[in-house]
KEROLO-304962 format. One record per residue (C-alpha): residue in three letters; residue number from 1; x negated, y, z. Coordinates in steps of 0.25 Angstrom, whole numbers, padded with zeros to 4 digits, always signed. Layout:
<rec code="ALA" pos="NUM" c1="X" c2="Y" c3="Z"/>
...
! end
This chain:
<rec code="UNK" pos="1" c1="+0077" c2="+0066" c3="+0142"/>
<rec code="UNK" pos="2" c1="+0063" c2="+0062" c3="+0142"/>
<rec code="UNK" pos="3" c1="+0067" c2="+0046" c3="+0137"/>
<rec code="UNK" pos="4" c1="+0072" c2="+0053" c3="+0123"/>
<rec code="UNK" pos="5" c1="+0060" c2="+0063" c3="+0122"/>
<rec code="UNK" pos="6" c1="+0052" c2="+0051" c3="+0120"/>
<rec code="UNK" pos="7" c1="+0063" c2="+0041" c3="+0111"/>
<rec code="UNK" pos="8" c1="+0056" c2="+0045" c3="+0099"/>
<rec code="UNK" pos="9" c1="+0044" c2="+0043" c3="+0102"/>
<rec code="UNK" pos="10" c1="+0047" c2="+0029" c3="+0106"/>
<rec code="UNK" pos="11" c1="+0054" c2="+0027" c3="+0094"/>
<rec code="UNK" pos="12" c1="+0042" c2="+0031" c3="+0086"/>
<rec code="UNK" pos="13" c1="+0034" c2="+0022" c3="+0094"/>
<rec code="UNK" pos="14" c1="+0043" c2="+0009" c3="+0091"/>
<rec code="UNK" pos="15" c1="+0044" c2="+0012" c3="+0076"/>
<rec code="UNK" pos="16" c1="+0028" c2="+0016" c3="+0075"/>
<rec code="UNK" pos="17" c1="+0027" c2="+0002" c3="+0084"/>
<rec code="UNK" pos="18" c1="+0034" c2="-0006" c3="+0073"/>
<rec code="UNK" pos="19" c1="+0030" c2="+0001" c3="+0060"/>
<rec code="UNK" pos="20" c1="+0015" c2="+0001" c3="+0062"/>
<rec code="UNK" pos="21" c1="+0012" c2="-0011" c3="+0056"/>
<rec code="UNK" pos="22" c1="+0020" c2="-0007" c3="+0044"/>
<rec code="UNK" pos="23" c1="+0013" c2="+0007" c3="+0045"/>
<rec code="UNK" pos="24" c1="+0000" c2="+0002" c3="+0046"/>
<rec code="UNK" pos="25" c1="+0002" c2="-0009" c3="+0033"/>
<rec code="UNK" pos="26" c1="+0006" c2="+0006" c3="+0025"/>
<rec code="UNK" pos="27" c1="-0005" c2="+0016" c3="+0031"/>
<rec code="UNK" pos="28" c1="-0015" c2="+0005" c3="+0026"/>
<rec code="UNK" pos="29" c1="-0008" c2="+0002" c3="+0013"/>
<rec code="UNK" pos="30" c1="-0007" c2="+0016" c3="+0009"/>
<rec code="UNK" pos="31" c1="-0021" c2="+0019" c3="+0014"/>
<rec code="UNK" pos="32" c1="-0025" c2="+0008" c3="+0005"/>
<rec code="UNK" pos="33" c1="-0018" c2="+0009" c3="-0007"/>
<rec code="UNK" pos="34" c1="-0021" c2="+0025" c3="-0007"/>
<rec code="UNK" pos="35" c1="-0034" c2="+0022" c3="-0007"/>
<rec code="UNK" pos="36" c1="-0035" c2="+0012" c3="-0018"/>
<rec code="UNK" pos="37" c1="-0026" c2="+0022" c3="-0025"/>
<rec code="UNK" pos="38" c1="-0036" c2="+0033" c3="-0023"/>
<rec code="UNK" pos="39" c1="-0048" c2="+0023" c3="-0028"/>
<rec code="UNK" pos="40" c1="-0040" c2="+0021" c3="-0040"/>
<rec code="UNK" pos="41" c1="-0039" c2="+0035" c3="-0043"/>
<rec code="UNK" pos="42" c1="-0053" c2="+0039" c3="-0040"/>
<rec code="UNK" pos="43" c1="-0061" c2="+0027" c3="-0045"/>
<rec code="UNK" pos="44" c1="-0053" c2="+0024" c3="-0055"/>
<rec code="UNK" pos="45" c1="-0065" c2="+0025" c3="-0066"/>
<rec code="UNK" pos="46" c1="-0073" c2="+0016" c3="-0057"/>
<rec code="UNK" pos="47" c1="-0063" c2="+0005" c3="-0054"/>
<rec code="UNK" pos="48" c1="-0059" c2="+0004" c3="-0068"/>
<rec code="UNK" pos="49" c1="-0072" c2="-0003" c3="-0071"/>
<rec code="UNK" pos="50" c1="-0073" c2="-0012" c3="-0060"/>
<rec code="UNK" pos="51" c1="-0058" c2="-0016" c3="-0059"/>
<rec code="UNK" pos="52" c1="-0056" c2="-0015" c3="-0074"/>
<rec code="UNK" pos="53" c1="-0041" c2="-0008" c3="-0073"/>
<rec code="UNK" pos="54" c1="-0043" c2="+0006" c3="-0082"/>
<rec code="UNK" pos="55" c1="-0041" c2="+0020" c3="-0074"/>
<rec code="UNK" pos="56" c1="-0027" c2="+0021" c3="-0084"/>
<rec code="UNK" pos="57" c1="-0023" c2="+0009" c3="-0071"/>
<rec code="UNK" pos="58" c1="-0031" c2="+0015" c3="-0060"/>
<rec code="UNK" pos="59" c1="-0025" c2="+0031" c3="-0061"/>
<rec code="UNK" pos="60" c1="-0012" c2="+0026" c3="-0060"/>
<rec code="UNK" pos="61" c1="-0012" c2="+0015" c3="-0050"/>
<rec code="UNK" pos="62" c1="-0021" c2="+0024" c3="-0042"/>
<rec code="UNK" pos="63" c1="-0012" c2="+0035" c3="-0041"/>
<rec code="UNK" pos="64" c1="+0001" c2="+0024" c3="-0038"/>
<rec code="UNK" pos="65" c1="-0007" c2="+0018" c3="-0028"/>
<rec code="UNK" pos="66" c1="-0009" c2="+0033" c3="-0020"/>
<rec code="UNK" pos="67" c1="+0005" c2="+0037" c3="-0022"/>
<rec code="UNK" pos="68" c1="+0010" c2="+0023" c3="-0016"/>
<rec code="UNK" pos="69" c1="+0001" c2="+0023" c3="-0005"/>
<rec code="UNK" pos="70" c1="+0005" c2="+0037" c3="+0000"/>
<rec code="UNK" pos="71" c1="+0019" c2="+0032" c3="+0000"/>
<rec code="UNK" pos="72" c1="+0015" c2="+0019" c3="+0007"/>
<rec code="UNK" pos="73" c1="+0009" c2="+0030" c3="+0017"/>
<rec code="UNK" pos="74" c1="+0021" c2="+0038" c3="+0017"/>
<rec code="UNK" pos="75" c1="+0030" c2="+0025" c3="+0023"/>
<rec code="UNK" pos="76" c1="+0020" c2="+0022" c3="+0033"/>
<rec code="UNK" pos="77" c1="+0019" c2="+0035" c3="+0039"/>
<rec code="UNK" pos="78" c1="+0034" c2="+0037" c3="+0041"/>
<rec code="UNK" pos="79" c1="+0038" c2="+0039" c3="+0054"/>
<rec code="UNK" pos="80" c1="+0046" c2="+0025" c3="+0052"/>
<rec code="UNK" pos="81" c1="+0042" c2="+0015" c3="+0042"/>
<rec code="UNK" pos="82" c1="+0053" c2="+0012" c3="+0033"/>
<rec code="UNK" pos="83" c1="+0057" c2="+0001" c3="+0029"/>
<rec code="UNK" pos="84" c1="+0060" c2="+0002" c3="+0015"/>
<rec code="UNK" pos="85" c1="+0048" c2="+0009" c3="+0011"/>
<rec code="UNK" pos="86" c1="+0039" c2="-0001" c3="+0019"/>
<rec code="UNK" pos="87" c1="+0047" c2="-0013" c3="+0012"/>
<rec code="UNK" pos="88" c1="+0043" c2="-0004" c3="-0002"/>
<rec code="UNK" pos="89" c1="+0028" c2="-0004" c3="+0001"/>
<rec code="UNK" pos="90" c1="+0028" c2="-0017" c3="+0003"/>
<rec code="UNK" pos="91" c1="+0035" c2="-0022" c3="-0009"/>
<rec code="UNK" pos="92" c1="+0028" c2="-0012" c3="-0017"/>
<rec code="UNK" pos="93" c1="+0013" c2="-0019" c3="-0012"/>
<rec code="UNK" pos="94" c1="+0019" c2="-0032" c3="-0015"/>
<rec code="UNK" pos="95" c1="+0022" c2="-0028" c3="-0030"/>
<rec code="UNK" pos="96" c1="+0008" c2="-0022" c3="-0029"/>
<rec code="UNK" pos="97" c1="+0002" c2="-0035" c3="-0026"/>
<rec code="UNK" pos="98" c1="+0010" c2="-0042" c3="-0036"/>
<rec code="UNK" pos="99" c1="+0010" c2="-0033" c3="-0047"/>
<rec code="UNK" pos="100" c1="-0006" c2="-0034" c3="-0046"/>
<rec code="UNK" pos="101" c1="-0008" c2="-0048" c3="-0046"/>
<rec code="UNK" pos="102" c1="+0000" c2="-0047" c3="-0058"/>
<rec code="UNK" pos="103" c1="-0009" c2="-0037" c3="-0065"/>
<rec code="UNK" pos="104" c1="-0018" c2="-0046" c3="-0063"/>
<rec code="UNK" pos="105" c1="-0015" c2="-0059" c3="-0067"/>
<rec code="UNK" pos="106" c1="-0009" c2="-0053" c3="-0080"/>
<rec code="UNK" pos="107" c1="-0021" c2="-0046" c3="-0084"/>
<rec code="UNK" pos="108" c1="-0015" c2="-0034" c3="-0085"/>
<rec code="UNK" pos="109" c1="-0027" c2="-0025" c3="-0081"/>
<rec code="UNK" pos="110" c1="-0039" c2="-0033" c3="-0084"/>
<rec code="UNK" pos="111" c1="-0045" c2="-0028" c3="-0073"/>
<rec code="UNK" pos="112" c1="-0060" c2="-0034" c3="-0068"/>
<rec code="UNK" pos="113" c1="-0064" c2="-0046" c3="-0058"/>
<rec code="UNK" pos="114" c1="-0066" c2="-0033" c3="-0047"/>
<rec code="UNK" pos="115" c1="-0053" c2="-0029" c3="-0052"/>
<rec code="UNK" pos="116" c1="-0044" c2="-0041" c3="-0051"/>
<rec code="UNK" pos="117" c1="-0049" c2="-0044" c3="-0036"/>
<rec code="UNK" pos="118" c1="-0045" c2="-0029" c3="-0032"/>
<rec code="UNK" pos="119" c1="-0032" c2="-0032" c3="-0039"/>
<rec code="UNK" pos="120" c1="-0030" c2="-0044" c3="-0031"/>
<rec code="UNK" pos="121" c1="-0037" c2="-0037" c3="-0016"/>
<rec code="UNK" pos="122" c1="-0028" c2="-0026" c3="-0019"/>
<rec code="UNK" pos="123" c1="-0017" c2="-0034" c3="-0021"/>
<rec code="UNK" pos="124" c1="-0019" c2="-0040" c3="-0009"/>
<rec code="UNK" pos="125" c1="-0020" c2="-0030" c3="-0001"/>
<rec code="UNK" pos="126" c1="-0007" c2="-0025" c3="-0005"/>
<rec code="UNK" pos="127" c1="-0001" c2="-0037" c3="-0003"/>
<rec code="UNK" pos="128" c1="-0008" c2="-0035" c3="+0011"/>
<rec code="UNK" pos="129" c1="+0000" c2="-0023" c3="+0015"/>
<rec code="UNK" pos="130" c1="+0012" c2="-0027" c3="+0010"/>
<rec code="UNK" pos="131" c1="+0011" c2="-0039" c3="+0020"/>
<rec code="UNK" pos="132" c1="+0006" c2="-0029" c3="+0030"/>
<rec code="UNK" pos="133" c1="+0018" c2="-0020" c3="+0027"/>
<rec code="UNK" pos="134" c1="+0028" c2="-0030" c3="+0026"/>
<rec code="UNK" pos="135" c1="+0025" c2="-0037" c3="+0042"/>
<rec code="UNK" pos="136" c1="+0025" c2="-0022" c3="+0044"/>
<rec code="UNK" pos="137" c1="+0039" c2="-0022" c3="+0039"/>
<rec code="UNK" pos="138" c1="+0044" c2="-0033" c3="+0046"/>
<rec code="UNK" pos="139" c1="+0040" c2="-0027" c3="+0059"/>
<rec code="UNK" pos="140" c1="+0048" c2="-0014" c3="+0057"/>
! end
């Protein structure tokens, strides 16, 4: 009786042993992403001069980024990680980092010098989760 009382509990303790790196690489992806999203939002005004992208980008992209991180959250505080919504995060950073390298090469923006390297860091760091997320995913 007392070997059952305790299966779940071991259980818990081999998913939260294999998941925790995936968990790990989303708790820190959404911790930052809700915080550039939320720096977006309040500084908007100020940003908008030293990375020369308007406030008419920053609202919007500020608000997508706090919705998406607390859905990033949401799949890494699940009891289990799932898979698909893992495998979704990561593509989702990927297309991030290409869709910004693309808004920047095109021009699209215009954004300053400070502007085009915090495209590229931020880029980059996305890229750097999904990596994190994806060895994440290998180990579930």
């Amino acid at each position: 009786m007392a070997s059952t009382q305790y299966d779940g509990v071991t259980s818990h303790a081999k998913a939260t042993e294999s998941d925790g790196f995936a968990r790990m690489a989303l708790k820190l992806d959404a911790v930052a992403t809700g915080l550039n999203g939320i720096a977006y939002l309040a500084l908007a005004t100020v940003l908008d001069s030293l990375f020369g992208v308007t406030t008419a980008v920053q609202y919007p992209v500020g608000a997508f980024l706090l919705l998406y991180a607390l859905g990033v959250l949401a799949i890494g505080t699940r009891k289990e990680i799932n898979r698909t919504g893992l495998t979704a995060v990561i593509v989702a950073n990927a297309l991030w980092v290409v869709l910004s390298l693309v808004v920047l090469v095109s021009g699209v923006l215009s954004p300053t010098g400070v502007g085009a390297v915090w495209i590229v860091l931020q880029s980059m760091t996305v890229g750097g989760f999904a990596a994190l997320q994806y060895v994440g995913l290998k180990r579930l």
